[in-house]
N, C-alpha and C positions, 0 to 999 in steps of 0.2 A: 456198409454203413459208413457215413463219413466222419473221420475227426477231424477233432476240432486242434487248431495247433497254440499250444499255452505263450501265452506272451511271459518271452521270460522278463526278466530284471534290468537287460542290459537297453531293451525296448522300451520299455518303461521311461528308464535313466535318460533316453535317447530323449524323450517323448517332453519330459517334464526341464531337459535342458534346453532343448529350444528356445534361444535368445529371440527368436521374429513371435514367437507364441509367449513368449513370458512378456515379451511390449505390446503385443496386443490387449494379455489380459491384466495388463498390468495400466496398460489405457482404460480398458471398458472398469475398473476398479478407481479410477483417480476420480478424486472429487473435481478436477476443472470438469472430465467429460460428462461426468452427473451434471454439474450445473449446467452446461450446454445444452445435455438432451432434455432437462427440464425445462429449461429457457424458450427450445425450441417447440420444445411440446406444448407449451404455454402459448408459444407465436403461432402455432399449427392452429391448435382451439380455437382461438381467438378469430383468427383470420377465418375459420369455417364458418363462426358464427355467424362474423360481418356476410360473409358467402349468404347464408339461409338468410338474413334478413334480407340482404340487396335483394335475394333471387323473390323472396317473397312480395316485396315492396315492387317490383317492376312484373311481376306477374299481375298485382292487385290493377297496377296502372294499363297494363295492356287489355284488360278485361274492362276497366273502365272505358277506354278509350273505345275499343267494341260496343260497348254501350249505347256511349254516345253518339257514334257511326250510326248503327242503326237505330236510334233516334232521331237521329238528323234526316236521316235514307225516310224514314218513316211521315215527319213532319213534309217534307218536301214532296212527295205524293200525294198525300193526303192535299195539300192546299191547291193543288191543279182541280179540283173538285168545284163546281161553280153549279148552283141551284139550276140554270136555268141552259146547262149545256153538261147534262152527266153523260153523253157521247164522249164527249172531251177528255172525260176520267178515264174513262174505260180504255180511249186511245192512248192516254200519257200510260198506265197501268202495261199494256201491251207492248208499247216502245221499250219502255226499264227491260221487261223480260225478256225481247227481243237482241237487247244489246249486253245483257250480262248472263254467264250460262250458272245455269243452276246448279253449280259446283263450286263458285266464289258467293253469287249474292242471288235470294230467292225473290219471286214477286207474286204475289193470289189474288185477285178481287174477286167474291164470289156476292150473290143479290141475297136479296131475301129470302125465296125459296130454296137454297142452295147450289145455286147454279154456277156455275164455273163461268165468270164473262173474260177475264185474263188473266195471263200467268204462265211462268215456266215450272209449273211441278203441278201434281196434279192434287185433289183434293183432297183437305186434312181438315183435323179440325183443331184450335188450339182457343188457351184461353186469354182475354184481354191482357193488355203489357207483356212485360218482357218473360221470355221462358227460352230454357236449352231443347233441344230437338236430336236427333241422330240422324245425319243426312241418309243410312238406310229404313228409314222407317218413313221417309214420303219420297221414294222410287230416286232418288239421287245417288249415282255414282259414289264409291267412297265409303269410309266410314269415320267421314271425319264429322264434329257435332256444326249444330247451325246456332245460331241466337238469333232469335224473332221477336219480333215486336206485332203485335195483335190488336185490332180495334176495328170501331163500325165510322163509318162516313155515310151518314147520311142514308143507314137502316144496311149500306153494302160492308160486308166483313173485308175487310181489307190486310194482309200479312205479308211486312218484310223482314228480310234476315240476311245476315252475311256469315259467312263460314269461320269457322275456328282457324282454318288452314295455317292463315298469314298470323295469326297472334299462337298458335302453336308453333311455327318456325321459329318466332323471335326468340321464346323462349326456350325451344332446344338448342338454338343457339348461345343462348345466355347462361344456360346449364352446363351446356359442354366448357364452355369458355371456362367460367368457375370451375370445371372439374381440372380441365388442363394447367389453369393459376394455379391450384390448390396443389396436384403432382409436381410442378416446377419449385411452387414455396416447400413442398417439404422435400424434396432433392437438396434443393440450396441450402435448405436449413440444418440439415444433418449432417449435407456433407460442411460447410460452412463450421457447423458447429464442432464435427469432429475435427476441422484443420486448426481450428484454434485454439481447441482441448489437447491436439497433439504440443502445439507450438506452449504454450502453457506450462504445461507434462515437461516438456522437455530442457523449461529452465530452471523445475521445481524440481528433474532429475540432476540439473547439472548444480544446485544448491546440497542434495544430497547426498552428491559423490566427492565435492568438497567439504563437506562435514565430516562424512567418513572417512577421507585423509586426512583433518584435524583430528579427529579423533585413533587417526594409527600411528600421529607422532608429528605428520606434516604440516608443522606450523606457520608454513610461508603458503600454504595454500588460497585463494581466495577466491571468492563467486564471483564467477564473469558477469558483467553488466552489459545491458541491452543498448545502454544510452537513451532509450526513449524515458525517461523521468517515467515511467508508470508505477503502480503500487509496488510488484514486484520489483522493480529495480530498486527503490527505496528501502523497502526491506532486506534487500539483497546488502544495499550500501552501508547499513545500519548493522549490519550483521558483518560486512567488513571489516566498519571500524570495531566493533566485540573484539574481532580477531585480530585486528592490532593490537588492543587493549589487552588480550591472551597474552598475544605473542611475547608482547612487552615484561609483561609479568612472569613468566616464566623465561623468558632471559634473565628476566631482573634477577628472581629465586636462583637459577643457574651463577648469575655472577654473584649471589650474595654467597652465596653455599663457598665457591670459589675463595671469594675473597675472605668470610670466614677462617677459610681451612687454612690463607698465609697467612691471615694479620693477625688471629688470636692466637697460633702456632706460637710466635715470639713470648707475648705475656704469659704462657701457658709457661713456657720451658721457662721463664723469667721464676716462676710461684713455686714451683717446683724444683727450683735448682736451690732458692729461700728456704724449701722446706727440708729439701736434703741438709743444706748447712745448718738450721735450728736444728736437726735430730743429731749430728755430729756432734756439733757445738754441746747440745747439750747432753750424750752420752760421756764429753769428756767434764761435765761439770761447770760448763760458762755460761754465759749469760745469755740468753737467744729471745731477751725481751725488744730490739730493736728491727731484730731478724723476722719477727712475728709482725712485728707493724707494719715493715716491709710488707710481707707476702697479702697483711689484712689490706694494706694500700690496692697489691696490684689486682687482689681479688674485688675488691671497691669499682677498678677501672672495668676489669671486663664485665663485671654486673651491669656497669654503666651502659656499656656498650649494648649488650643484649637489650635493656631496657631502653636503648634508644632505637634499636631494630623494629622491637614492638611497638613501640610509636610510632616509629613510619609505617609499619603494616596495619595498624589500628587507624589512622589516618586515612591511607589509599583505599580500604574499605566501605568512606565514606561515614561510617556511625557517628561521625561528628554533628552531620548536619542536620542533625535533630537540635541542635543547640545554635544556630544561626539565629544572630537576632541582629535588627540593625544597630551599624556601629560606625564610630567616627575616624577614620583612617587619620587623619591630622592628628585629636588626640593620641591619639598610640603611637606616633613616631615623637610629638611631643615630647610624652612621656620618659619613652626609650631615650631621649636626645639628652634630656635634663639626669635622667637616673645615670649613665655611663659617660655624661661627661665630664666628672672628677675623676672616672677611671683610666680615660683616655690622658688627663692633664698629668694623673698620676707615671703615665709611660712615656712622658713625652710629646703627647700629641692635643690635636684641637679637635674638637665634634662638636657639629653645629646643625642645627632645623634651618639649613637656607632659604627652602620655600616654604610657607606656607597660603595657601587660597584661606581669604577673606570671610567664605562661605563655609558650611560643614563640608565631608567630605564622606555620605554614607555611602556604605557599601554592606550587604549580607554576609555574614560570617560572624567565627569564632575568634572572639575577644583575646580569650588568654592565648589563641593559638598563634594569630598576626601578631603579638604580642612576642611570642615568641621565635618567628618569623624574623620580625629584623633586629629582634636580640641577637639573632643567631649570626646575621651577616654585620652587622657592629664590634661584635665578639671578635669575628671573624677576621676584619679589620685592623681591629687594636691588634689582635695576636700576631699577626703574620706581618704588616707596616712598622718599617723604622719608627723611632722616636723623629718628632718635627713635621711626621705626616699629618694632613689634612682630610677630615673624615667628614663627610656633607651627609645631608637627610633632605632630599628635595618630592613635594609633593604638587602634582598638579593636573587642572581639571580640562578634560578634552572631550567633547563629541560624546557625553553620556558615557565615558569612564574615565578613570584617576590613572593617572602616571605616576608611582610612587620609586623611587632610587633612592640607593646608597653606594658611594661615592669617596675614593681614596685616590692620592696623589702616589702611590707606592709603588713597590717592583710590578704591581700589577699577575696573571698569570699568560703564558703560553698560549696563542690564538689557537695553538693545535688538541690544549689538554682543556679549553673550557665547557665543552660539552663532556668531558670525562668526571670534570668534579663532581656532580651530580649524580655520579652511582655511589653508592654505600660501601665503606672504606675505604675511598680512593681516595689518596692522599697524593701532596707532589712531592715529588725527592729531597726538597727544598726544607717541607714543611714536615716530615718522619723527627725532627730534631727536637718540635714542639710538643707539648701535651696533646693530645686531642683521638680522636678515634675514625675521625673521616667520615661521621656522619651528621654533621651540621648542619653541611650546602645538600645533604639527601633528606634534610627532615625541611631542609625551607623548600625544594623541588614540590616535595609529596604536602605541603599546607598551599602552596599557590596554585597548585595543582586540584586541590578542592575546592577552591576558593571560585574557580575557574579563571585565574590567573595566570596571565602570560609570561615569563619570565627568561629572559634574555641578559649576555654579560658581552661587555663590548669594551675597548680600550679606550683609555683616557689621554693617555701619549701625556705624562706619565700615569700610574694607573690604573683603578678598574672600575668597572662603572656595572652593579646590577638594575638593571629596570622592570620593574612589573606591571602589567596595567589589567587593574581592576574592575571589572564591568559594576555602575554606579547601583545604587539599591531600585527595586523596581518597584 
């Protein structure tokens, strides 16, 4: 008796790791190859149908065409018939038969009494017009059918026919043909279909095995593009920029965490060292009402701080933009221009609205925020610019959006540290001496940045110059 041998586990293992077996079925399982083989299975259908119709409509025609053959065959004998010479007939009747065998085209003239006067078959009987026959059923070769045509001339039964033969070829040949197109279109079409369900597969695989290393940390990862602008590639691009937009953001989280742990490290140990001398001071009995206001100050500062963090992260979120409404970018630097500058005269310096366009200046966005915007780079200005510096507000309209700057004659900053301002806490070595917390120029980033605002810092030689440009309201 034979046994059977158990397939252990490591066969199995073997069986179900198979990388050329898990692409296969991991092909016959993707939606491109679904869609292909429906597609194709649709162009198969389709194309049979047209098949059966053609093959029907050129059969009806070949059968007509026989029709009329032997209507015509039939007419054209018949009129050799002449009252007053029916020898004549009988002669033209026995020529036909003579010259065509009675396996292509039949010929009968029989009289009244049923006599056989000519003809190549021998005698039948049929009835007037057209009817089918079986070329074995009046002594002809074959078993192919006949189509006759039947009538009297003149009291004589007269029957001609031609054979199926030649309108049966045509048609097995039209048959075959249609069989052979039909094997070729669905060859083409499945293999066709599955090379472009692989090709497909294979960039919706390379989309998923770049996500899966964004998702195990690799955040420089990105999906390769075709270059052909097709749907996929687009979505592909769009999911790129995502991944920039990640990437960014979690740098950013990375460097804010970072620069958290140095910058509030200081005012920490600042509140703390205030609160160690109030509990001393006032174990020995002194006064630690000044020491309190201290510590209430620098506790004041870091609240600040956090709550300007969550404004820029409340911002970069976007939830602002539920509150877009059109707004007039002139007025609001107006505004700003006139509010700070008795603060500016007050330090020694001049601020002025040097441009302003004739026309409004709409743009979508948040009021109090652009508001806030180039409070923050004015501020920004006055703080960091000697006294006798010159502080500009220039607006102006180009190509369907505003070029809006602000503009100082001062030490200007570092061509090397101006993309660094712009991260959260970064302060210059310069500027540690002032008040501030280093997120001013990262809360004006993340509002031009919603804005869809371009925003660039260039030198003034002396100097600095920020410029934004606004895409106009639509």
């Amino acid at each position: 008796m034979l046994q059977r041998k158990a397939i252990g586990p490591n066969r199995v293992r073997r069986f179900s790791d198979n990388p050329m077996l898990k692409r296969k079925w991991r092909l016959l399982r993707s939606t491109p190859f679904r869609l292909a083989l429906a597609f194709g299975l649709l162009f198969i259908l389709a194309f049979l149908v047209a098949d059966i119709i053609t093959y029907q409509l050129l059969k009806r025609d070949l059968a007509q065409a026989l029709d009329d053959s032997v209507r015509d065959t039939y007419s054209v004998v018949a009129s050799t018939y002449s009252s007053d010479d029916a020898e004549d007939f009988v002669a033209a009747v026995a020529t036909y038969a003579r010259l065509n065998s009675p396996e292509d085209s039949i010929f009968l003239l029989v009289n009244e009494k049923g006599e056989r006067l000519a003809g190549n078959v021998s005698l039948f009987a049929a009835k007037d017009g057209l009817s089918t026959i079986n070329a074995a059923d009046i002594g002809v070769k074959g078993d192919d059918r006949i189509r006759i045509q039947a009538g009297t001339v003149s009291g004589n039964r007269l029957i001609v026919g031609e054979s199926y033969s030649d309108t049966d070829d045509l048609e097995r040949i039209a048959f075959m043909s249609f069989v052979w197109a039909s094997g070729v279109i669905v060859i083409l079409t499945c293999g066709g279909g599955a090379f472009f369900a692989a090709r497909a597969q294979r960039r919706l695989d390379g989309i998923e095995r770049a996500m899966s290393d964004v998702s195990a940390g690799n955040l420089a990862r990105r999906i390769p593009l075709e270059g052909n602008g097709d749907d996929i590639d687009v979505v592909a691009a769009q999911m790129n920029e995502a991944l920039d937009r990640l990437s960014a953001l979690v740098e950013g989280m990375r460097q804010v965490s970072t620069d958290i742990a140095h910058d509030l490290k200081t005012p920490l140990n600042r509140l703390r060292m205030t609160i160690d001398q109030a509990m001393q001071q006032s174990g020995r009995g002194g006064d630690i009402q000044a020491l309190l206001l201290d510590a209430r100050e620098e506790s004041d500062r870091i609240s600040a701080t956090f709550e300007a963090l969550l404004r820029i992260s409340q911002i970069e979120t976007g939830a602002r933009k539920a509150r877009f409404l059109p707004v007039d970018l002139a007025d609001i630097m107006s505004s700003v221009a006139e509010i700070y500058g008795s603060v500016a005269e007050d330090n020694g310096q001049s601020l002025a609205f040097a441009a302003r366009p004739a026309s409004p200046c709409m743009v979508n966005g948040d009021r109090e925020l652009l508001t806030q915007l180039f409070v923050n780079l004015v501020e920004n200005a006055i703080t960091h610019c000697p006294p006798k510096t010159s502080i500009t507000l220039g607006l102006e309209a180009d190509d369907g959006s505003f070029s809006a700057t602000v503009a100082d004659d001062g030490p200007g900053i570092p061509e090397e540290e101006r993309e660094l301002v712009f991260r959260r806490l970064y302060r210059l070595d310069k500027s540690r001496t002032t008040p501030g917390s280093g997120l001013g120029l990262s809360l004006v980033k993340a509002i031009a940045d919603l804005h869809g605002a371009e925003i660039t810092l260039d030198d003034r030689h002396p100097g600095l110059g920020v410029s934004m440009r606004f895409p106009a309201q639509q």
